[in-house]
N, C-alpha and C positions, 0 to 999 in steps of 0.2 A: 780566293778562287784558286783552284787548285792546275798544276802544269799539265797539259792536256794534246798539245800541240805536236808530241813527241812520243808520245806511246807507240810501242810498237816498232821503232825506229831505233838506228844506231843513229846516236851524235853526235856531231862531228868533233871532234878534240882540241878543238880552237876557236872561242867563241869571236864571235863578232863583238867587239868592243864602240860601245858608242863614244862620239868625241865628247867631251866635257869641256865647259868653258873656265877660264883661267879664272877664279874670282881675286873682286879688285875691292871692293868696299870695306872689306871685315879684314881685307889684308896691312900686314905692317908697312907696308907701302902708303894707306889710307889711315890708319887708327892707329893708335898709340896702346899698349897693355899694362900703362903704369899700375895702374890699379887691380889686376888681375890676382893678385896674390891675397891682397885685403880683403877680395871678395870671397876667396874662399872659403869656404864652410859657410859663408852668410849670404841673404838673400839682395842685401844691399851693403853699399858705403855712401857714404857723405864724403865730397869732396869741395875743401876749404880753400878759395880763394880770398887772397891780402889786396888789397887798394895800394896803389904808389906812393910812400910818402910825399907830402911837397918839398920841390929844393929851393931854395932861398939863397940868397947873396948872405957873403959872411964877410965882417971885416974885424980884425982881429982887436982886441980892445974896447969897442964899441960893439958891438953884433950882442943880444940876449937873447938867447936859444930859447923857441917855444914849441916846446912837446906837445906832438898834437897825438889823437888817438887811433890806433890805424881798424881803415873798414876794412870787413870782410862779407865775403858771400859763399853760398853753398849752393851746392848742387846733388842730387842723389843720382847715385848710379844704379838702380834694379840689374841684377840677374832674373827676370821673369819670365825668358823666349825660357820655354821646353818643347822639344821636339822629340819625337824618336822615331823608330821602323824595327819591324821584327815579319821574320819571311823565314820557313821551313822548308828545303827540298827532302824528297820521301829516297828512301833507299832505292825503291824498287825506280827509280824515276835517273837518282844518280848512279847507275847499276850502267841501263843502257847510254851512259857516254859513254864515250871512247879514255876520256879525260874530265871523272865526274868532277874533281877538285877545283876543275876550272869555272865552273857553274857557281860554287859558293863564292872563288876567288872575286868573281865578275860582277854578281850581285851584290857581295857587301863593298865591291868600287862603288858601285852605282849607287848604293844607302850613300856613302860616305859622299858623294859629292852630291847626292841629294839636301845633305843636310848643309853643307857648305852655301850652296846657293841660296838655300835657304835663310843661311844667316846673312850672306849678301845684301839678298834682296831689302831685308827688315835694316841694316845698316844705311842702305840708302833712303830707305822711308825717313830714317831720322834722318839724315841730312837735309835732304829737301824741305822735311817741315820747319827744323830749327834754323836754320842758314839766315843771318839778317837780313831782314826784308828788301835792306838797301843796296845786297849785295845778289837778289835774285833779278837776273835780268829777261824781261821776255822775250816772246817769239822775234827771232831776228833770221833773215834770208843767208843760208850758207853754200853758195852754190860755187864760189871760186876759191883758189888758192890764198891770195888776197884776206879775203871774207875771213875766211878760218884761222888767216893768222891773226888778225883781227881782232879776233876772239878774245885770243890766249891774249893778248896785250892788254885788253881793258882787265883781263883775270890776272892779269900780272900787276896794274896799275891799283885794283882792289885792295891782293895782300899787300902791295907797298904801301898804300894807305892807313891800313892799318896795323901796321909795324910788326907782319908776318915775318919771321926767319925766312932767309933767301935761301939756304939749306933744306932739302930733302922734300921743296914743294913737288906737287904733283899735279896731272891734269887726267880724268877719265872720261874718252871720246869714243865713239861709233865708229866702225872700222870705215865707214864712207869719209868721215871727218878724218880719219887718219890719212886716210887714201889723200886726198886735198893738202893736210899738212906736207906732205912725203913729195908733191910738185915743187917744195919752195928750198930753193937752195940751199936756206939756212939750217933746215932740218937737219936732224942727227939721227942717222939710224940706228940699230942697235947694236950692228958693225963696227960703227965707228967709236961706243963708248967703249971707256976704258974697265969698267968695272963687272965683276966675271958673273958677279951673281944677280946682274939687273931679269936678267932674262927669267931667271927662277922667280921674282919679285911680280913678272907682269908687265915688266917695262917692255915695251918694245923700242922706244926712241927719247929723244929728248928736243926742247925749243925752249928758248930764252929762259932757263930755269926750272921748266918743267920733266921732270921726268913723266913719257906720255904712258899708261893704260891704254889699252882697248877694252872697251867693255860691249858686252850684246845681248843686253836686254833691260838698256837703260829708256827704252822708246818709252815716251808719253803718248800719243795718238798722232796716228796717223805717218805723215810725214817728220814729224819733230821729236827730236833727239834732247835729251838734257845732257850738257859737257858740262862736269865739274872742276873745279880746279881749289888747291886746299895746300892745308899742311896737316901732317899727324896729330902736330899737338892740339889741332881743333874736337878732336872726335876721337874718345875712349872705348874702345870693347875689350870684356872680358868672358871667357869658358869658366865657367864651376864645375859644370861635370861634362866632359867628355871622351865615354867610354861605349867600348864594344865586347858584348860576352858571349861565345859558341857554346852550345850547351845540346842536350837529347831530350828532349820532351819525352813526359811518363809517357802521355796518351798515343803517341804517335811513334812509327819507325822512319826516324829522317833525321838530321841533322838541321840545326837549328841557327842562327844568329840575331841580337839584337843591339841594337842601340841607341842611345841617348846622350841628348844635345842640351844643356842649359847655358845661354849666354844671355849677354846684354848689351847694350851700345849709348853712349848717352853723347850729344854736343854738349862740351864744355868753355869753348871760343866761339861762339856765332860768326864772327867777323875773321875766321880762319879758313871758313869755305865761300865761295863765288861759285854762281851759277848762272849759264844762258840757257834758254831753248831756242833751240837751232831749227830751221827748218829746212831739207834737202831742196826745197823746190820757192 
């Protein structure tokens, strides 16, 4: 559909920028990019996990060493999300801005963090689907300070369960849940952390390990909120192709851009992400 709204008109040399949301799921904050590079040029990898050997008591002289065979499992990583967006502004259209450059500047913002949340959103779909079963927790009442710290404890007592690194855990909550965390003394804002680039990251705070997220548009129905809590090395994503090309269409006189998003995302730890549904009420 063509720009229609402004004919006729000077406009005005500053566009209105809408806010975009920080995304948290498809970030290194949440996913790991080991495999990012492997997957280039192809449309998948396989990735090989080793079984623990057994350790046995040894006593020197006595003990006969027996070699056992070690398991392994795989997992496939698809690159198969493609996305893209392609939008033309006409000359005669960017003529009457004041500041036509700022129209394309603004639009291809808005592609780019379209596609961003885009990969978001499908990042969290695999979570939720894949995340052990034993570690999805249902609807539970989040209405106090208390409550919500609550939360993060039984999600702390998960990854300690399952022999998560206490390094670089994280937790993505609803800014109401945040709001609740931020009553309890124990909270850390983002003030108080020492490290310069959590804020570029997403982080806004921290509690017993977690570096907190905000996320907003994690809602399930209704009143209930899904809070995650993980570590990187649970959840892989990798980009194959992500590229943007300005170009002049034969047919038309206007300035052109498009682009193109192929990622992927796959759980590789089941027992690396925790999850509640929280309910405000």
């Amino acid at each position: 559909m063509a720009i229609t709204n402004f004919q006729r008109e000077v406009w005005a040399a500053e566009l209105l920028q809408a806010f975009n949301q920080v995304n948290n799921f498809s970030s290194t904050s949440v996913c790991n990019r080991n495999y990012e590079g492997d997957v280039a040029g192809a449309k998948s990898v396989r990735i090989t996990s080793v079984g623990r050997p057994t350790i046995a008591a040894f006593v020197e002289g006595s003990t006969t060493l027996t070699f056992e065979s070690l398991t392994d499992a795989q997992r496939t990583l698809y690159c198969d999300q493609i996305k893209s967006f392609a939008f033309q502004v006409g000359d005669i259209a960017k003529a009457q801005s004041i500041n036509g450059g700022a129209l394309m500047t603004e639009a291809a913002r808005q592609a780019g963090a379209g596609l961003a949340e885009d990969a978001d959103s499908y990042v969290q779909t695999i979570m939720e689907a894949d995340v052990a079963s034993s570690y999805k927790h249902g609807a539970v009442s989040v209405t106090t300070s208390a409550l919500a710290w609550a939360r993060l404890v039984q999600h702390k007592q998960d990854l300690d369960d399952a022999h998560i690194p206490q390094q670089e855990r994280y937790t993505i909550v609803p800014s109401w849940f945040n709001s609740l965390l931020m009553l309890d003394t124990n909270y850390m804002t983002y003030d108080a952390l020492s490290s310069g680039n959590r804020l570029e990251n997403g982080v806004v705070g921290r509690a017993i390990g977690f570096d907190i997220l905000v996320g907003t548009y994690a809602l399930s129905t209704g009143d209930d909120w899904y809070v995650y809590s993980g570590h990187p090395s649970a959840v892989t994503f990798a980009n194959q192709i992500d590229q943007v090309e300005a170009l002049r269409p034969q047919t038309a006189f206007s300035d052109a851009l498009k682009g193109l998003h192929v990622y992927g995302a796959k759980v590789i730890r089941p027992t690396g992400i925790t999850m509640t549904l929280c309910s405000k009420t």
